[in-house]
C-alpha positions in Angstrom: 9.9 -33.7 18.9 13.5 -34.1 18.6 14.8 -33.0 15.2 18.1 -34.8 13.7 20.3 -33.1 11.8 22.4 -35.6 9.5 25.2 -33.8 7.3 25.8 -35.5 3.9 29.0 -35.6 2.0 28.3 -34.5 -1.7 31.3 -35.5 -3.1 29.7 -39.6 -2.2 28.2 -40.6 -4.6 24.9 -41.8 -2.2 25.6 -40.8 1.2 23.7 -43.9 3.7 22.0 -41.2 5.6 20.1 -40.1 2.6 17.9 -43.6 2.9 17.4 -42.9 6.6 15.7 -39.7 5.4 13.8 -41.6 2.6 12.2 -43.6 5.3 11.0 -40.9 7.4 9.4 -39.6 4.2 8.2 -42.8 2.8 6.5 -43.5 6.6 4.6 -39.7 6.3 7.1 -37.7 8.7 8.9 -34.4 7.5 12.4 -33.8 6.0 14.1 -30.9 5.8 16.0 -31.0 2.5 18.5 -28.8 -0.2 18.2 -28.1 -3.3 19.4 -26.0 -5.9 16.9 -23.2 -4.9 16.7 -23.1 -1.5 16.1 -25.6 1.0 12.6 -27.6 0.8 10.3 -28.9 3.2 9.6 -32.6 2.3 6.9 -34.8 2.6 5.1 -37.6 0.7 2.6 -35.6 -2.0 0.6 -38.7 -1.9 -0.2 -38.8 1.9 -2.9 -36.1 2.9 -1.9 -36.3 6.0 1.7 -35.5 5.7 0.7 -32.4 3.4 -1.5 -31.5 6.6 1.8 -31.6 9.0 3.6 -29.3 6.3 1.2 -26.5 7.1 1.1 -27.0 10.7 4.8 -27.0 10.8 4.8 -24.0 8.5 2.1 -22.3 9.9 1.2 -21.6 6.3 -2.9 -21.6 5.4 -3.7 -24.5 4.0 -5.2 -23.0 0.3 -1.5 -21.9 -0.5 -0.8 -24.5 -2.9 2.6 -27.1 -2.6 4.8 -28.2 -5.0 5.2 -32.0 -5.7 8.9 -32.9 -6.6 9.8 -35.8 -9.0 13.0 -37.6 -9.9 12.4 -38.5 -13.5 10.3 -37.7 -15.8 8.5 -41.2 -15.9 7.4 -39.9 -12.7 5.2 -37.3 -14.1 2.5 -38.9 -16.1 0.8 -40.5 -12.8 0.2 -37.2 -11.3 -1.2 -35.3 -13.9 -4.3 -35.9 -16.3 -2.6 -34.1 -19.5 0.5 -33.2 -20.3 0.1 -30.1 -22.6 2.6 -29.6 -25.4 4.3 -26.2 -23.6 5.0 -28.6 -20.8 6.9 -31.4 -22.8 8.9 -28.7 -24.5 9.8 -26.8 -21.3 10.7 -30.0 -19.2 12.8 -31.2 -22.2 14.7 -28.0 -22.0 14.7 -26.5 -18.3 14.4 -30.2 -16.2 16.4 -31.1 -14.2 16.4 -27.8 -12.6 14.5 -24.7 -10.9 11.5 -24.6 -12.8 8.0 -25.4 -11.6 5.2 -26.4 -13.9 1.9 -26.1 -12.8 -0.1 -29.1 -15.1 -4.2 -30.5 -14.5 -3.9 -33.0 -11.5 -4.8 -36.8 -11.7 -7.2 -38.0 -9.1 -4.4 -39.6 -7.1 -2.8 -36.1 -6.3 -4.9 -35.3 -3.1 -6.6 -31.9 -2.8 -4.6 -31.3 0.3 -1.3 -31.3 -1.8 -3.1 -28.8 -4.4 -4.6 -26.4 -1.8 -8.4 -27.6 -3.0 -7.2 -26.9 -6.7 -7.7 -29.1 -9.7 -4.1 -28.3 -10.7 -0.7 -29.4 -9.3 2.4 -27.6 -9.4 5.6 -30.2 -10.1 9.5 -29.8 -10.5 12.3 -31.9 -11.1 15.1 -30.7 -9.0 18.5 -31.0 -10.3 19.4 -33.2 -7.2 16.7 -35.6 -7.1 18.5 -38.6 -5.0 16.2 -38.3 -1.9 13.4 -37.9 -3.8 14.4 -41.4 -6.0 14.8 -42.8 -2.6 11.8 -42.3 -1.3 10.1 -43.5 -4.0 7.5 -41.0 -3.7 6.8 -37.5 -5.3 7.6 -34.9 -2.2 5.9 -32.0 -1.4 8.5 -29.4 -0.8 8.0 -25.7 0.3 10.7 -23.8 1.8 11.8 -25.0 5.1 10.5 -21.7 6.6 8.2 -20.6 9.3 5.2 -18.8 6.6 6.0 -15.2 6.1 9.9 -15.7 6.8 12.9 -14.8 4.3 13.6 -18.2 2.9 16.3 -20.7 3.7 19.5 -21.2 1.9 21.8 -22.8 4.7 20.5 -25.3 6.5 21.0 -23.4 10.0 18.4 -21.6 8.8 15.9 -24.2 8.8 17.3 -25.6 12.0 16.0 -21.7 13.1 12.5 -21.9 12.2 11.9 -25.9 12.0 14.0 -27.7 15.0 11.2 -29.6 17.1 8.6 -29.2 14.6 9.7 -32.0 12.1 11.6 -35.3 12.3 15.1 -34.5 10.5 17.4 -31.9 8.4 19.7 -33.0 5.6 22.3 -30.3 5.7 23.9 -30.0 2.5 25.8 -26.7 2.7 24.6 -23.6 1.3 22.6 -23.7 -1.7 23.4 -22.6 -5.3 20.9 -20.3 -6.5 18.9 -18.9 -3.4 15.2 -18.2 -5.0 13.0 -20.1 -5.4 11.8 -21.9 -8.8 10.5 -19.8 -11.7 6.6 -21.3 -11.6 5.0 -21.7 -15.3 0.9 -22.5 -15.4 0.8 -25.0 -18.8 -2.6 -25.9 -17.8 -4.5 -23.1 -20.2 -4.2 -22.5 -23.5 -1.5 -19.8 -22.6 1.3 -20.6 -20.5 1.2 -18.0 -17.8 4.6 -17.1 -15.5 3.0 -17.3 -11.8 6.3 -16.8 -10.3 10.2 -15.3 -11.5 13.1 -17.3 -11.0 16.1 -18.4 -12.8 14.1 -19.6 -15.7 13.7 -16.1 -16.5 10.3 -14.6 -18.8 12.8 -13.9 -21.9 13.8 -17.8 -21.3 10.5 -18.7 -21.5 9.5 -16.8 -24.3 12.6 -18.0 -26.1 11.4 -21.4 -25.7 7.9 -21.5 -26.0 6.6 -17.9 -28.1 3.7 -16.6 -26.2 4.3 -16.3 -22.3 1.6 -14.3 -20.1 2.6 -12.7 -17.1 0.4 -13.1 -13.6 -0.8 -9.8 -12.5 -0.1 -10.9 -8.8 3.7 -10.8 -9.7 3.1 -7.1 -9.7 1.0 -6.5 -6.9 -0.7 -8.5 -3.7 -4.1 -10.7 -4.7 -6.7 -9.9 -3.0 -8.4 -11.6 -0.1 -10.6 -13.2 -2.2 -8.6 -14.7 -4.8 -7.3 -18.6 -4.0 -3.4 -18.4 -4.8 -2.4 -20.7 -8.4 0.6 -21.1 -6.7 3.2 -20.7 -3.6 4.2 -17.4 -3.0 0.9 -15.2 -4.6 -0.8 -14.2 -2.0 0.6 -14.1 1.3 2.8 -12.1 2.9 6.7 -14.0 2.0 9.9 -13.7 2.6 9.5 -10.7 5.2 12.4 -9.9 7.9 11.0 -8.7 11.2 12.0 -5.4 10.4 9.9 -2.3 8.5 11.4 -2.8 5.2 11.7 -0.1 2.3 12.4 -0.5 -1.3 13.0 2.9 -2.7 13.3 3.3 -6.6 14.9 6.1 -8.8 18.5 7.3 -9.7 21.0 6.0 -7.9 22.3 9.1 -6.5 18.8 9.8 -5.5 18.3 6.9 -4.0 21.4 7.0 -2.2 20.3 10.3 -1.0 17.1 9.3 0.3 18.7 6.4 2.1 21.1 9.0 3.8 18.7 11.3 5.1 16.3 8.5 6.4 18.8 6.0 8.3 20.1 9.1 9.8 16.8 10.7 10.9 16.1 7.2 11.9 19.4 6.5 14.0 18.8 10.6 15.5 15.6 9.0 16.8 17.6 6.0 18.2 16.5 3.0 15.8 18.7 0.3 14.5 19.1 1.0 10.8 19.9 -2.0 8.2 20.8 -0.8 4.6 20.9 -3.3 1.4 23.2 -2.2 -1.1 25.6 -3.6 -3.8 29.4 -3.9 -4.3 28.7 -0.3 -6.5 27.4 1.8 -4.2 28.9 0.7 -0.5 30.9 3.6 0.0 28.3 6.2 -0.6 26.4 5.3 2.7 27.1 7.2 5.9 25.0 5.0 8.8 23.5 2.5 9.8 24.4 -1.4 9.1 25.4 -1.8 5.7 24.4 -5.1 4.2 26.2 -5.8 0.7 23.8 -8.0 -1.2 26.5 -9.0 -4.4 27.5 -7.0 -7.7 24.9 -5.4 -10.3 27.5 -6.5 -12.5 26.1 -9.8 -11.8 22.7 -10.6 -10.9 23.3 -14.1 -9.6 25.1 -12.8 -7.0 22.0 -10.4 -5.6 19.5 -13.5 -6.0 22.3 -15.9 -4.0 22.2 -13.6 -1.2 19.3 -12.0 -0.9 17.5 -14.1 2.0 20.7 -14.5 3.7 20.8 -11.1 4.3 17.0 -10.4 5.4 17.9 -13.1 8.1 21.1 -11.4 9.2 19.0 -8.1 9.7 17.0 -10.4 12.1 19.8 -11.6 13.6 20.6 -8.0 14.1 17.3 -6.6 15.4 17.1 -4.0 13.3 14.1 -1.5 13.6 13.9 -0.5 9.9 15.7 -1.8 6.5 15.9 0.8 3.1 16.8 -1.1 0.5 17.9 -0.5 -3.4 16.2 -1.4 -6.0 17.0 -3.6 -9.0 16.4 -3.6 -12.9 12.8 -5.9 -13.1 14.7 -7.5 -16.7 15.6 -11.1 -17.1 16.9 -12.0 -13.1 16.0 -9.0 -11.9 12.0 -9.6 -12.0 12.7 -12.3 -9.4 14.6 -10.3 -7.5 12.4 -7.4 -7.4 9.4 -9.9 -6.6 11.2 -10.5 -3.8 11.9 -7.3 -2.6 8.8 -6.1 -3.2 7.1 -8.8 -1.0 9.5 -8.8 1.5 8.6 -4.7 2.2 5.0 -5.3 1.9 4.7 -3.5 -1.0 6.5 -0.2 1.0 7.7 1.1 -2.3 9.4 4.6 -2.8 10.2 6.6 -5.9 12.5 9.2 -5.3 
């Protein structure tokens, strides 16, 4: 398959490639497309069928639930059989923008969109003109090969999706670089399934009593079918061992040391993830700076960037520092921790 790459001019208003992508999503094909997370894969959450080409492209396993995108909020009621009260109040306050609800499903959401659940997971992305376009709710996981770091620039889909699905919309680098906080409104209390911008004290701020997912602390087991992207398989992993140590900085810093260099004595290619604080107290290896603590943003923006530099670099092993688990930092830190495997050390 030949895969087009069209680049759209956001300072237009509606750029006329943007209804050539429509089509291809409207007809069942696959589209490539940003948002203010990171880049989606889109196709018609209506068409079985299309949902089916998502995982093959993917490679992802087919009970790993998608997320159905909407434009509007009229949108919303054909897809869902209630619309619970934390929902209204969260969508009046967080949509447009990165924040996934997961609500009960109508009959005409197919089970191959929902990963056999009776539940569907839907957002309102702050740039919905593709979306209104097509005319159709899109299914949109990142435009990622399953397992992979996600993609924030649309070179990086072009990486892991050219020849596997019809176009790309490249729309520069994206703003935020995580993807959306997920929120299940479908019991009687809400439950955070996945961190994001729309932060837990957000959430609690907004609607009182917010539970927390165990499997944002830890991997589900093989038996457990996922509530939503991201819970149970392996995600956002470079092709490197990766380690997340914890502690003091200067002891993490010191650990760091003494492992890149016992690992660059045995003649591996290090990769080190730091911040704008720390750079100069590392002494090997190929220093990755990921942004500021100072400002947490900047950490979440580049975060897969840098996991797909490391690739880029071949590295054999990546240490990496760890981050406070409050407000942005729990997404971060999800992150992290699922991009080592759960290869956690305190120091």
């Amino acid at each position: 398959m030949n895969t087009k790459v069209i680049q759209i001019d956001k300072e237009r208003d509606l750029d006329p490639q943007l209804f050539e992508a429509a089509d291809v999503i409207k007809n069942g094909g696959l589209v490539g497309i940003p948002t203010e997370t990171v880049y989606g894969l889109g196709a018609n959450a209506l068409d079985a069928s299309a949902s089916k080409k998502i995982y093959e492209a993917k490679g992802r396993p087919s009970d790993n639930p998608l997320i159905a995108h909407i434009s509007c909020m009229d949108e919303l009621p054909a897809l869902v059989s209630e619309i619970p009260e934390a929902g209204k109040k969260l969508a009046e306050k967080y949509w447009p923008g990165p924040l996934t609800m997961v609500f009960p499903k109508s009959d005409v959401v197919p089970y191959g969109t929902t990963g056999g659940l009776d539940t569907v997971a839907i957002r309102m992305p702050s740039d919905p003109i593709a979306i209104r376009l097509a005319g159709v709710p899109v299914a949109a996981p990142s435009a990622n090969t399953s397992g992979r770091p996600s993609p924030t620039k649309a070179k990086h889909v072009i990486e892991d999706m050219d020849g596997k699905i019809e176009m790309i919309i490249d729309g520069g680098e994206v703003g935020i670089g995580l993807e959306s906080t997920i929120v299940d409104v479908s019991g009687e209390i809400p439950m955070l399934l996945r961190p994001g911008a729309i932060t837990i004290e957000m959430l609690r701020e907004t609607l009182g009593r917010v539970e927390i997912d165990p499997a944002i602390l830890g991997p589900l087991s093989a038996d457990v079918k996922p509530k939503a992207p991201g819970m149970k398989y392996r995600h956002y992993a470079p092709k490197a061992e990766m380690t997340l140590v914890e502690g003091e900085m200067e002891n993490v810093v010191s650990f760091i040391n003494r492992e890149a260099k016992a690992a660059l004595e045995a003649g591996k290619s290090v990769g080190i993830i730091c911040t704008e604080e720390s750079r100069s107290l590392y002494e090997g290896g190929i220093l990755k700076v990921i942004g500021s603590r100072e400002h947490e943003e900047t950490v979440a923006h580049n975060l897969f960037a840098v996991l797909r530099e490391f690739d880029d670099r071949q590295v054999d092993c990546i240490f990496s520092e760890s981050f406070s688990k409050d407000r942005l930092g729990q997404a971060i830190m999800n992150r992290l921790c699922k991009a080592a495997g759960y290869h956690i050390v305190n120091v």
